[in-house]
Structures are given as structure tokens and as C-alpha cells.
C-alpha positions in Angstrom: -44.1 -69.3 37.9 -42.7 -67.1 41.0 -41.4 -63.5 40.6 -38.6 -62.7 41.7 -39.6 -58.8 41.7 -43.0 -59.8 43.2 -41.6 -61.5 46.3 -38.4 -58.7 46.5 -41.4 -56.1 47.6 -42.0 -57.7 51.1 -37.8 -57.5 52.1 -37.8 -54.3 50.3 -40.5 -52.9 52.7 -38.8 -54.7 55.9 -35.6 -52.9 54.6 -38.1 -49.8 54.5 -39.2 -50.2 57.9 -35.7 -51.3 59.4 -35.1 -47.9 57.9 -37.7 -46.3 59.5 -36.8 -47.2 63.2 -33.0 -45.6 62.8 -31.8 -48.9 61.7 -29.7 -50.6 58.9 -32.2 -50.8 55.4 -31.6 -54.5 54.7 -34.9 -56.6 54.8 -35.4 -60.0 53.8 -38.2 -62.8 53.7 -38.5 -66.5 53.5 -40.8 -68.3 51.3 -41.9 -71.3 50.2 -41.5 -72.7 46.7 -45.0 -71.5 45.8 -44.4 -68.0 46.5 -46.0 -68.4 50.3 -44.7 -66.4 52.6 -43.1 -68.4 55.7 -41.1 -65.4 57.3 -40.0 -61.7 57.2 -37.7 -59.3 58.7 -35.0 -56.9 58.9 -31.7 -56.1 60.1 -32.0 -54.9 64.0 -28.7 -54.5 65.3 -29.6 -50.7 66.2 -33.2 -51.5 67.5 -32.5 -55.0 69.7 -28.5 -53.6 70.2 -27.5 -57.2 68.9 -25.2 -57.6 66.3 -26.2 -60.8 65.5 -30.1 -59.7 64.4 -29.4 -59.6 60.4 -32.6 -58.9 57.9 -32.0 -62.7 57.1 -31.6 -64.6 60.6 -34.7 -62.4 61.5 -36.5 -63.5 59.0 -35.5 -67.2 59.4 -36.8 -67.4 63.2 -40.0 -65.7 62.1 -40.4 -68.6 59.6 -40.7 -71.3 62.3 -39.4 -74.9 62.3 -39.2 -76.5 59.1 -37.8 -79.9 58.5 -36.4 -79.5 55.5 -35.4 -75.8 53.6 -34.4 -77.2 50.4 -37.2 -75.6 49.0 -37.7 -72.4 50.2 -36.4 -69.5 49.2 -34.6 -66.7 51.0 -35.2 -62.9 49.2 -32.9 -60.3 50.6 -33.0 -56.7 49.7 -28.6 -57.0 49.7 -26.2 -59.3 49.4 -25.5 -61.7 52.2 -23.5 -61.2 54.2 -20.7 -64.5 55.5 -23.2 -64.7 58.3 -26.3 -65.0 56.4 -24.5 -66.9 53.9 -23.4 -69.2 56.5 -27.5 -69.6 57.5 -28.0 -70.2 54.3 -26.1 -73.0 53.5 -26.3 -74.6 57.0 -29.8 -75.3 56.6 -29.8 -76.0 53.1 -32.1 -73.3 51.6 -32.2 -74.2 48.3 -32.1 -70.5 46.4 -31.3 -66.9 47.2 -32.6 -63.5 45.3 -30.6 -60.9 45.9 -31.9 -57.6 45.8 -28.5 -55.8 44.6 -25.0 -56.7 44.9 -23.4 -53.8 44.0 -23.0 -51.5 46.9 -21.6 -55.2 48.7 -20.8 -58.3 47.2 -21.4 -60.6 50.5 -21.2 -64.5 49.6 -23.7 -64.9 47.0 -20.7 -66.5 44.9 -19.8 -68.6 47.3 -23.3 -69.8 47.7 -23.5 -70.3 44.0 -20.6 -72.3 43.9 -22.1 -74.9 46.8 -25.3 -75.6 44.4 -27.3 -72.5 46.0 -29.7 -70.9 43.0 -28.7 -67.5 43.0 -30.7 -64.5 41.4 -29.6 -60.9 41.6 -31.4 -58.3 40.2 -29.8 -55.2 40.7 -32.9 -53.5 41.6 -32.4 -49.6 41.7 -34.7 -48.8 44.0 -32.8 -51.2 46.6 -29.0 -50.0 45.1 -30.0 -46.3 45.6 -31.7 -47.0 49.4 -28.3 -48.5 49.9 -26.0 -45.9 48.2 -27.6 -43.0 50.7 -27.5 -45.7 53.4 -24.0 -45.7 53.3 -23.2 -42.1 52.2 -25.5 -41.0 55.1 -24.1 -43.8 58.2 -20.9 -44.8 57.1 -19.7 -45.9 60.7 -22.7 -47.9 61.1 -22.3 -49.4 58.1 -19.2 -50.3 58.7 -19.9 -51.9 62.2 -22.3 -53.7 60.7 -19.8 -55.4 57.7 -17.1 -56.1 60.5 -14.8 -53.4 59.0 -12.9 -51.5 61.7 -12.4 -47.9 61.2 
């Protein structure tokens, strides 16, 4: 059986690195419904000066083609955001574990509601990375979310 915890450590340390660069700390990974890893990455709207590049749509075009995504399974240090969630349910990935929803909700309800396995852990390590995100960029974050100031 797959662990969630186990396969939150490679978009934790994407988050880490994403982090590392002067980015935003949100990493995420794709994998397979055996636990293989098809794809990582991390938010790089600071790095690449594109809005668009979110932990999750990195890691989704580092995954490659696939002709189906029912059963893979998208691990994301926070909770998506409407764009991710958008990516999400587009292709049909068929679950989502959320690293922590409690610094931002995102659509992980949403996704729930459209038959998307969802399973947040709240994991402290990824809250508190978050919580001193935010505390410490607070415009950044904020760009990144869509809020305006």
C-alpha cells in the first residue's frame, strides 16, 4: 500500500528547493498508482518570471505524455490552487494529497466534490514552511494567489 507521507517527501523537497532559488515553497510530484515517480517540480514564477509555472503544472510537463491519468496521483506540498485544480480535473487525475490546507484552502473541495480522491494531511513541517513563507513575502504571496494589494 502507498504512503501518503512517503511520496509527500519528494514535493516537500521541490518546495525546499523552489525555496532555495528565492522562489515560492510549493513543490509537487506526479506518480503512478504504484508509488513510481512520473514527474516533479515546483512553483517558478520568480525563477522563469512566468506566472503560469505552478509546483503542479511543472510537475505535470515533467511527467510526459500519458494517455490516460486516472490513475496517477498528484502530491502537492499546499493546496491547489483554481489553476492546478483546473489541471487536475481536466486531465482526469484520479487523486490529490495535499500537503496542508490550512495556510490556503485552494480547490481541494471542489475536486472532492467531482469524484477526485482527496487526502490532506496537515503536515507541520509543510504548514510551518508556509506560515514563515507568508509572514516573510507577503506581496509575493499574494501575487502568486491573484490577490491585489
Amino acid at each position: 500500500m502507498i504512503n501518503a507521507q512517503d511520496l509527500l517527501v519528494t514535493a516537500y523537497d521541490e518546495a525546499q528547493l523552489g525555496l532555495s532559488e528565492g522562489g515560492i515553497p510549493i513543490g509537487a510530484a506526479l506518480f503512478d498508482s504504484d508509488g513510481n515517480l512520473l514527474g516533479r517540480g515546483h512553483n517558478r514564477r520568480v525563477q522563469n518570471d512566468d506566472p503560469s509555472v505552478h509546483a503542479e503544472t511543472d510537475a505535470f510537463r515533467n511527467a510526459g505524455r500519458r494517455r490516460d491519468y486516472r490513475d496517477t496521483i498528484m502530491v502537492t506540498t499546499l493546496s491547489p490552487c483554481w489553476y492546478c485544480s483546473g489541471l487536475v480535473r481536466q486531465f482526469g487525475i484520479g487523486a490529490v494529497i495535499v500537503g496542508e490546507s490550512k495556510t490556503f484552502t485552494g480547490g481541494h473541495d471542489w475536486l472532492a466534490a467531482h469524484g477526485v480522491s482527496i487526502t490532506v494531511l496537515d503536515d507541520p513541517a509543510c504548514v510551518d514552511m508556509m506560515t514563515r513563507f507568508i509572514a516573510e513575502r507577503p506581496e509575493l504571496w499574494n501575487e502568486d494567489i491573484g490577490v491585489a494589494e
